[in-house]
C-alpha positions as CSV (number, residue, x, y, z in Angstrom):
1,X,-45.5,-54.2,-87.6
2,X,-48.3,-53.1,-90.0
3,X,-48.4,-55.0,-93.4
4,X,-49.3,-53.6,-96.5
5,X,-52.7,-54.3,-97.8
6,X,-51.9,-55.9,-100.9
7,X,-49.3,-58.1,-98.3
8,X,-52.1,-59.0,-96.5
9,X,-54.4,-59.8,-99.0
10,X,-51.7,-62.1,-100.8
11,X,-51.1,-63.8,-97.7
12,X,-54.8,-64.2,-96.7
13,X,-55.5,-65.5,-99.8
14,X,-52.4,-67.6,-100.8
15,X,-54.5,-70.7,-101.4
16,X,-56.6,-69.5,-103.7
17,X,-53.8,-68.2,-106.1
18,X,-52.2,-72.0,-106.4
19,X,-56.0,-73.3,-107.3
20,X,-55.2,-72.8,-111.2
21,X,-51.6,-73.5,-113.5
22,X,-50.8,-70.9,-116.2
23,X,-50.8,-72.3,-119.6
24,X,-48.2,-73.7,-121.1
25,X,-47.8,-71.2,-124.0
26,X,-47.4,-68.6,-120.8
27,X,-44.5,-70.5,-120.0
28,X,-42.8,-71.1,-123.0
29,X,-43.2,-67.1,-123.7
30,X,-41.2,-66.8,-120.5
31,X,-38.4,-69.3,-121.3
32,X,-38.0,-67.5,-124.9
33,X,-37.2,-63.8,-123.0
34,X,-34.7,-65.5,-120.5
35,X,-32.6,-67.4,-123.0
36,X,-32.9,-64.1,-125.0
37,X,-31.2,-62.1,-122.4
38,X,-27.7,-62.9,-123.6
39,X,-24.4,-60.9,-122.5
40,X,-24.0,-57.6,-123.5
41,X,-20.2,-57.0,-124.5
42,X,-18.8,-53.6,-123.3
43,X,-16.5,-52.6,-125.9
44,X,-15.3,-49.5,-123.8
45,X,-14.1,-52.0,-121.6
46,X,-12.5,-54.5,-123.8
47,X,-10.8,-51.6,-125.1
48,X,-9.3,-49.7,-121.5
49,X,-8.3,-53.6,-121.0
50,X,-6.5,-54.0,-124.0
51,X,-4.8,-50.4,-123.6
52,X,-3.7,-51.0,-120.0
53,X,-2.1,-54.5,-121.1
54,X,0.2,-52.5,-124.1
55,X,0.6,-50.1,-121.3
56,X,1.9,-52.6,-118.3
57,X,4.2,-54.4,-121.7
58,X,5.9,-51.3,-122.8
59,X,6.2,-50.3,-119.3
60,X,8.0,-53.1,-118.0
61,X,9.9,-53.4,-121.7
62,X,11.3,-50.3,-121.3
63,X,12.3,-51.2,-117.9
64,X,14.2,-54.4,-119.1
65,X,16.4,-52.6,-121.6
66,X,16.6,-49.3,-118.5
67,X,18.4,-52.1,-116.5
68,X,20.6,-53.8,-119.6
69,X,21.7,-50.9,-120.6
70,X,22.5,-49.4,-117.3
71,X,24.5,-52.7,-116.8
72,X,26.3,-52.2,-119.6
73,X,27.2,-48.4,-119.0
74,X,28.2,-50.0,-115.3
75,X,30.5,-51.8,-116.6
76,X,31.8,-49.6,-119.0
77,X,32.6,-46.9,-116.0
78,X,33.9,-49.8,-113.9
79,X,36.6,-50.5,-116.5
80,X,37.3,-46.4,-116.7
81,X,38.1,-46.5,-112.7
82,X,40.1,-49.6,-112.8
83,X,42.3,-47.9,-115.8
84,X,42.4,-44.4,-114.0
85,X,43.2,-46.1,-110.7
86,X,46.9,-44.8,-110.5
87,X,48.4,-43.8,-107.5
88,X,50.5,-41.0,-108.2
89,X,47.8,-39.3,-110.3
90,X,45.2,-40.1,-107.5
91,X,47.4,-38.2,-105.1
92,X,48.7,-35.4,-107.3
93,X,44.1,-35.2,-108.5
94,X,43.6,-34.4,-104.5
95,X,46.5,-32.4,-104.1
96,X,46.5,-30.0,-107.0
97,X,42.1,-29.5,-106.7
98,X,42.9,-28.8,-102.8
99,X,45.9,-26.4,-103.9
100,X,43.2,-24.6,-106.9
101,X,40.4,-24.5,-105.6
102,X,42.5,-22.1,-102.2
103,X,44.0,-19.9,-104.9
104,X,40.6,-19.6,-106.3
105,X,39.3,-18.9,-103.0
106,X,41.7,-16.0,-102.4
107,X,41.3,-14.7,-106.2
108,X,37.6,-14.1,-106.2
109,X,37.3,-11.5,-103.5
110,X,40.5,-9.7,-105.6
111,X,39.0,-10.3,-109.3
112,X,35.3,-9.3,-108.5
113,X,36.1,-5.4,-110.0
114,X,37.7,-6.4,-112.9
115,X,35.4,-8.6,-115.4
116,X,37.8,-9.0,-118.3
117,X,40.5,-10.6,-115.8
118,X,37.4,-13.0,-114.8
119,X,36.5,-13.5,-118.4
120,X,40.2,-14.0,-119.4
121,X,40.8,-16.6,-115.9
122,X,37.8,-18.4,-117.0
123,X,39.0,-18.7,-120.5
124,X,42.3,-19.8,-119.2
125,X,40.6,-22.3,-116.6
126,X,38.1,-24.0,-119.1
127,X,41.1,-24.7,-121.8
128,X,43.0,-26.3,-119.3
129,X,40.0,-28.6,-118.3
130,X,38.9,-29.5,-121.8
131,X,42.9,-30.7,-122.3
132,X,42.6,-32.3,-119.0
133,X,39.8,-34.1,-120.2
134,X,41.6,-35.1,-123.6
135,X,44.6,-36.2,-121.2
136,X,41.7,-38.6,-119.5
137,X,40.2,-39.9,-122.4
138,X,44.0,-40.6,-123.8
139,X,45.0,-42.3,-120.5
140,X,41.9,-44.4,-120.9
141,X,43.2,-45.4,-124.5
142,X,46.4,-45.9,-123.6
143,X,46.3,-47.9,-120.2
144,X,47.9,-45.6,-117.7
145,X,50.6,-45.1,-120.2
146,X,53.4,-42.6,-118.1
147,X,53.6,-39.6,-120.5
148,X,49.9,-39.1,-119.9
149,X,49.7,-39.7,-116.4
150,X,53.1,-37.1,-116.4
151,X,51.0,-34.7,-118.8
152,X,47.8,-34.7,-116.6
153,X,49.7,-33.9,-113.4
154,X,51.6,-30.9,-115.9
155,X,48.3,-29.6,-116.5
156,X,47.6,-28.9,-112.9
157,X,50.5,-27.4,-112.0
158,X,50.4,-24.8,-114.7
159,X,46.5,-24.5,-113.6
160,X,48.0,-23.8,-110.0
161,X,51.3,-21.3,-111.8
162,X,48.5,-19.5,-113.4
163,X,46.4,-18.9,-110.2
164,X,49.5,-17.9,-108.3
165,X,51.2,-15.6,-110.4
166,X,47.3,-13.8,-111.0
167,X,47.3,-13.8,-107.3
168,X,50.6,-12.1,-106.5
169,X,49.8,-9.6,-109.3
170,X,46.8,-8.7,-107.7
171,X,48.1,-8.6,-104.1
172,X,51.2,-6.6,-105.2
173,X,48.7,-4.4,-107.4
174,X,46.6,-4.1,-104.1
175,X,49.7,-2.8,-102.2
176,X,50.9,-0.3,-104.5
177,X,47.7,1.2,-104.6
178,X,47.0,0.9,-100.6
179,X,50.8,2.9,-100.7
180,X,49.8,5.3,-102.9
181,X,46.9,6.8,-100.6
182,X,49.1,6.5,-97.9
183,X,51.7,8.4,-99.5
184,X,48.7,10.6,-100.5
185,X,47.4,11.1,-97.0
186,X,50.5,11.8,-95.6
């Protein structure tokens, strides 16, 4: 490997370099600039430091009261089931929505050409959910109190009398019509 001339120099001559001491005032001069070097504070840091502490503090604050109050709404709903959990409107609930939501099935294809009978059924259908709802919130009141549980199933049924008798309307409506072009044809 080829050394630099000054390298070589240095190292041919290393003897003669340790022959004299600097002064003392040399020195002193250098002890003054490395005790002046002091530390440099970074206020853009201090301050992104600072931010991200509030940050990670608000963060996990607002997950503290996130899980309180979810506990507390948990409980709240658990207390809801455990009053709603009544038998006899759990089984009329599953009957009467299975019983609906056929009639619906067969009214929709019969409805579709007639958007005031939709607007009207809709009507009629959202009325009878809001009272539902009331029914609830009374049931919840009242702790499964009879005549509520008895007005809630009520409400279903005439949800369900409401779908059937538009239903047979419409099917007997369809018929007439369907014998009135074959009457026509013939």
């Amino acid at each position: 490997m080829r050394k630099d001339r000054l390298e070589q120099f240095i190292a041919e001559n290393r003897d003669q370099f340790d022959l004299y001491d600097p002064d003392d005032k040399v020195w002193k001069e250098v002890s003054k600039t490395i005790h002046k070097k002091q530390r440099f504070t970074n206020w853009k840091t201090v301050v992104w430091r600072a931010a991200a502490v509030i940050v990670i503090f608000a963060a996990s604050f607002m997950f503290w009261e996130y899980l309180n109050n979810s506990d507390i709404l948990i409980g709240r709903q658990e207390k809801k089931v455990q009053k709603l959990d009544i038998p006899e409107l759990r089984e009329a609930e599953i009957y009467y929505t299975n019983m609906v939501d056929n009639r619906l099935e067969e009214l929709i294809p019969l409805i579709q050409q007639d958007p005031e009978l939709q607007i009207e059924l809709n009507n009629d259908l959202s009325e009878l959910d809001s009272i539902y709802t009331e029914l609830q919130k009374d049931l919840i009141d009242n702790i499964a109190n009879d005549e509520v549980v008895e007005a809630m199933i009520q409400n279903y049924r005439l949800k369900l009398e409401i779908l059937e008798d538009l239903l047979e309307q419409l099917q007997e409506t369809s018929k007439n019509e369907e014998n009135e072009k074959n009457e026509l044809e013939i």
